[in-house]
C-alpha positions as semicolon CSV with decimal commas, in nm:
position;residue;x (nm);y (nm);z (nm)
1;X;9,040;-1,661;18,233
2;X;9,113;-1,276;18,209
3;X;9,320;-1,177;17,929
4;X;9,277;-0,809;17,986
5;X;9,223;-0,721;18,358
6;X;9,246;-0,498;18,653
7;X;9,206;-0,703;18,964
8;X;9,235;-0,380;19,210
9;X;8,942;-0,335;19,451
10;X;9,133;0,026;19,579
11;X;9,346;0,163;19,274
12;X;9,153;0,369;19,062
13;X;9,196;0,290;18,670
14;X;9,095;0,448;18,394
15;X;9,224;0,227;18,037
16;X;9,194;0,298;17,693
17;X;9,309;0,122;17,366
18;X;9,426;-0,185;17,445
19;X;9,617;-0,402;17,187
20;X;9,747;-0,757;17,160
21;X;9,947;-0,861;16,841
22;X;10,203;-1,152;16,763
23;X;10,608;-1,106;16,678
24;X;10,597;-1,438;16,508
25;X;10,653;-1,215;16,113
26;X;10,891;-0,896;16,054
27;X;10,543;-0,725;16,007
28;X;10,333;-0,829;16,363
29;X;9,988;-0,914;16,323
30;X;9,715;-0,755;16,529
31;X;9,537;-1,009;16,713
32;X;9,310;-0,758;16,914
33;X;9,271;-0,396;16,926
34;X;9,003;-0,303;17,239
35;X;8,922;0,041;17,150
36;X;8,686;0,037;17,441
37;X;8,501;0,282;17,267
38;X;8,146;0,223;17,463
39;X;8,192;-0,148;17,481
40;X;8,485;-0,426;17,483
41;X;8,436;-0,530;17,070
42;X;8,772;-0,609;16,923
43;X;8,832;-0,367;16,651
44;X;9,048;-0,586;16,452
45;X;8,852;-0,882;16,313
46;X;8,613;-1,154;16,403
47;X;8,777;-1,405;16,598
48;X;8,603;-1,430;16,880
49;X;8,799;-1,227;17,120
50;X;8,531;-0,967;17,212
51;X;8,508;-0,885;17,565
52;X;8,285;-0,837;17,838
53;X;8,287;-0,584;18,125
54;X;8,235;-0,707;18,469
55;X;8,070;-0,373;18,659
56;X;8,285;-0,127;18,486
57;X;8,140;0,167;18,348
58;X;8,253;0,345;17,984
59;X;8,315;0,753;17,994
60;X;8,407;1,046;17,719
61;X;8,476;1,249;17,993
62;X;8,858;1,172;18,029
63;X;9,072;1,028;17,731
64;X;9,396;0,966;17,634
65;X;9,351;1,221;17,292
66;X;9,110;1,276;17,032
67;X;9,301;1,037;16,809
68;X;9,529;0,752;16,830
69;X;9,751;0,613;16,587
70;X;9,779;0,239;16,566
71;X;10,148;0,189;16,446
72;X;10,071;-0,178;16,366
73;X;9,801;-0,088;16,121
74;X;9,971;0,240;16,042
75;X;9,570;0,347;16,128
76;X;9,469;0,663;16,343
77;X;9,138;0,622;16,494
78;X;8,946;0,857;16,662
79;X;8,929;0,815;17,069
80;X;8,576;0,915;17,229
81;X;8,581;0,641;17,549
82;X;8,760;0,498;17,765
83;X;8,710;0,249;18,045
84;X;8,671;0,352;18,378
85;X;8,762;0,105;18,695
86;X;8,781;0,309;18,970
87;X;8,477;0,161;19,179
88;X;8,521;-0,124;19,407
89;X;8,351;-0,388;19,154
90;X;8,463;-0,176;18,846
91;X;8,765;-0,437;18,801
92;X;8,762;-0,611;18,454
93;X;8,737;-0,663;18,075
94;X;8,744;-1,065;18,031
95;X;8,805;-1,224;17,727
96;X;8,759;-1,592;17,693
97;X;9,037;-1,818;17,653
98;X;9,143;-1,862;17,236
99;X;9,432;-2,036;17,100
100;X;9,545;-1,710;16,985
101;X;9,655;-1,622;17,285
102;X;9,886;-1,887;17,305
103;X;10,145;-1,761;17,028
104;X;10,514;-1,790;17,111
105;X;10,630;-1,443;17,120
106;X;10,393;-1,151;17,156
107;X;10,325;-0,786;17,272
108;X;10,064;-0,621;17,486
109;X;10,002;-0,235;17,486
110;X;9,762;-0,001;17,641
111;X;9,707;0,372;17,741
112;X;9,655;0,379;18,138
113;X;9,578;0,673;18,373
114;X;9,550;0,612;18,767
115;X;9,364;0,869;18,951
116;X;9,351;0,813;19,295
117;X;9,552;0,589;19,575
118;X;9,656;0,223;19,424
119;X;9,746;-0,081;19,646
120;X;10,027;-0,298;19,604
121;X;10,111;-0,486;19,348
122;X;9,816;-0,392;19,158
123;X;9,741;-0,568;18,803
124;X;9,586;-0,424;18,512
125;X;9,653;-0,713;18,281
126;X;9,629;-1,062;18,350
127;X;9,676;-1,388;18,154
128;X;9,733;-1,665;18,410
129;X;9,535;-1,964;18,529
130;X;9,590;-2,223;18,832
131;X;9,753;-2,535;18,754
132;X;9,812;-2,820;18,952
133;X;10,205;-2,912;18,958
134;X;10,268;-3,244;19,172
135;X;9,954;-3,208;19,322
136;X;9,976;-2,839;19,455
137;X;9,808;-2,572;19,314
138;X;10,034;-2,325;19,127
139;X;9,956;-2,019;18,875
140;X;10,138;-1,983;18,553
141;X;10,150;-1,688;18,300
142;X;10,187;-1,380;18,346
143;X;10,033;-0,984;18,405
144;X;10,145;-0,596;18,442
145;X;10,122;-0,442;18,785
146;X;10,293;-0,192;18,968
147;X;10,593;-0,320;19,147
148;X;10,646;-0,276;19,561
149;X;10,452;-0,213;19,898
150;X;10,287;0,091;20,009
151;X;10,506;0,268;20,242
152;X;10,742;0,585;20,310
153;X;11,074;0,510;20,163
154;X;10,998;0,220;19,989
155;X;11,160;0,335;19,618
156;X;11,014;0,048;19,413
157;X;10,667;0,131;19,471
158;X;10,467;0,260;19,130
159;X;10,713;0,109;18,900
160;X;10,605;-0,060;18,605
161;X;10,693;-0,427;18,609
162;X;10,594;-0,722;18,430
163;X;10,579;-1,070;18,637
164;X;10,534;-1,351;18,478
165;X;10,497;-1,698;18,709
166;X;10,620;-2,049;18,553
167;X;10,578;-2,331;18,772
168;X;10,843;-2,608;18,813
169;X;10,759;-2,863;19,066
170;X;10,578;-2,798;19,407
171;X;10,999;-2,838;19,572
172;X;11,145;-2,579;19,380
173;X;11,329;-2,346;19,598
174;X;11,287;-2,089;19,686
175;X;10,967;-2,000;19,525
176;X;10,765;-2,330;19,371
177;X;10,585;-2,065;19,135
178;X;10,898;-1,911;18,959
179;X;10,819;-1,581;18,982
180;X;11,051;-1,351;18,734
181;X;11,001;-1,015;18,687
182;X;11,117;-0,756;18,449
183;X;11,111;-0,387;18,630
184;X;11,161;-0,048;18,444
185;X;11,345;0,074;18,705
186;X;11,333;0,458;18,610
187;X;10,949;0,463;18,524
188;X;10,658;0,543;18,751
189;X;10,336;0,506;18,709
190;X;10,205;0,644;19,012
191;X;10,405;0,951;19,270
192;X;10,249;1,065;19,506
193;X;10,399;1,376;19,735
194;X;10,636;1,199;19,916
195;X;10,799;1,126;19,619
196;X;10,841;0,804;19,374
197;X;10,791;0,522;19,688
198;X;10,589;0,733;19,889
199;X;10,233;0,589;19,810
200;X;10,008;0,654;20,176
201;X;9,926;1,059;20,046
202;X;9,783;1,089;19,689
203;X;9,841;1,066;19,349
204;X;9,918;1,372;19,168
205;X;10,044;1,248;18,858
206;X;9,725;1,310;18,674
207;X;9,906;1,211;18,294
208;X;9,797;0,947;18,053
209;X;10,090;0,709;17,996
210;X;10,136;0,412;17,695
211;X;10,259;0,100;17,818
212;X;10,377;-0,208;17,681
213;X;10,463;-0,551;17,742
214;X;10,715;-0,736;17,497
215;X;10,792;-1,121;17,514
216;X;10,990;-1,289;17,228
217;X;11,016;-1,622;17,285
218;X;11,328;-1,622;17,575
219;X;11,320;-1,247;17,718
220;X;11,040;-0,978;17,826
221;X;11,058;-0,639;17,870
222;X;10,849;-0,325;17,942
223;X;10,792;0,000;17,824
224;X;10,660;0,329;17,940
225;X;10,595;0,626;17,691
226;X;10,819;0,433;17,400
227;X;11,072;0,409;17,649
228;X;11,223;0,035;17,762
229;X;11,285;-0,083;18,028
230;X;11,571;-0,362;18,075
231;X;11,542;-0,676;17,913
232;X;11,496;-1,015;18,167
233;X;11,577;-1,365;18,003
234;X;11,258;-1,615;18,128
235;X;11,417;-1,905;18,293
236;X;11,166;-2,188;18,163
237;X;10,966;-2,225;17,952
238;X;10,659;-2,010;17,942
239;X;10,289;-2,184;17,921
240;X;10,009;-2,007;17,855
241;X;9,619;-1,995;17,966
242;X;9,430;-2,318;17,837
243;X;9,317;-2,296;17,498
244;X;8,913;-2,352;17,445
């Protein structure tokens, strides 16, 4: 099961400092902190959610800053790596499935850049599974992506969105797999020269961006650069990858 992930063969991704911490305390709790500096180690402590890197390759060459400051851990910590996914197999960090993933409200944060031309819909964080619900095969949980199709004119492509899928029954209607999704409406992560939409030139937004991923136990929401999107109430109730 990834926890961390991007499952683009075409986007080109380059991540760096990757965090996962609870909201379950008025003071959250770091559960991971990927510094990606050279390898996938969680920085935090030993709980068994190091990582390991499926064809990727680690780089100094391009980072998000010489320092980062952890506001969890009120920590700065120096930034030599990052992780670079732009090749074809270049695609993911795993981590294997731990009940600590499983927490009831939660947030997920990252630096991202994308250099190049993405697909649609690309991911660069997964936590979802396949399920069988009345005998059909359905995923649940959730990831971060970039919301709409390639194409001229199409204004929702490059957004940052959150989906997050919760499976009813194999009848419900319209869509069996509950698919809800929280958009920030006003923030790109990838233009291209045609404008925000445009996506069949090339990317020259060539900035480093922090993004996040909130859930508190009834609504998500997303941010880019500190900045939130708006806030979408989960219809059902959200279940999580297996735990070990």
């Amino acid at each position: 099961m990834n926890k961390f992930s991007n499952q683009s063969s075409t986007a080109a991704l380059v991540l760096v400092g990757v965090i996962f911490c609870t909201l379950t305390t008025s003071k959250a709790a770091t559960i991971g902190y990927w510094r990606l500096e050279n390898d996938a180690t969680n920085s935090v402590v030993a709980n068994g959610l190091n990582g390991t890197v499926n064809g990727g390759s680690f780089t100094s060459l391009d980072t998000a800053g010489p320092m980062i400051f952890d506001p969890v851990s009120g920590q700065t910590y120096t930034n030599n790596s990052s992780y670079d996914a732009s090749g074809a197999n270049a695609r993911t960090i795993s981590i294997a499935d731990n009940a600590l993933f499983t927490q009831s409200s939660f947030t997920w944060e990252m630096y991202i850049k994308v250099v190049g031309q993405p697909a649609s819909y690309d991911s660069f964080l997964t936590n979802r599974q396949t399920v069988k619900v009345d005998g059909v095969d359905l995923a649940r949980g959730y990831q971060m992506d970039f919301d709409g199709n390639i194409g001229v004119g199409n204004t929702s492509f490059g957004r940052l969105r959150s989906r997050f899928d919760i499976p009813l029954t194999s009848t419900t209607s319209p869509n069996p797999n509950q698919n809800q999704v929280a958009s920030f409406t006003g923030g790109y992560l990838y233009t291209d020269d045609d404008g925000p939409g445009g996506g069949d030139v090339f990317n020259n937004d060539t900035s480093w961006h922090h993004i996040a991923l909130t859930y508190d136990g009834t609504a998500i929401r997303v941010y880019l650069d500190g900045v939130g999107g708006s806030s979408r109430t989960l219809v059902g109730t959200l279940a999580h990858s297996k735990k070990p």
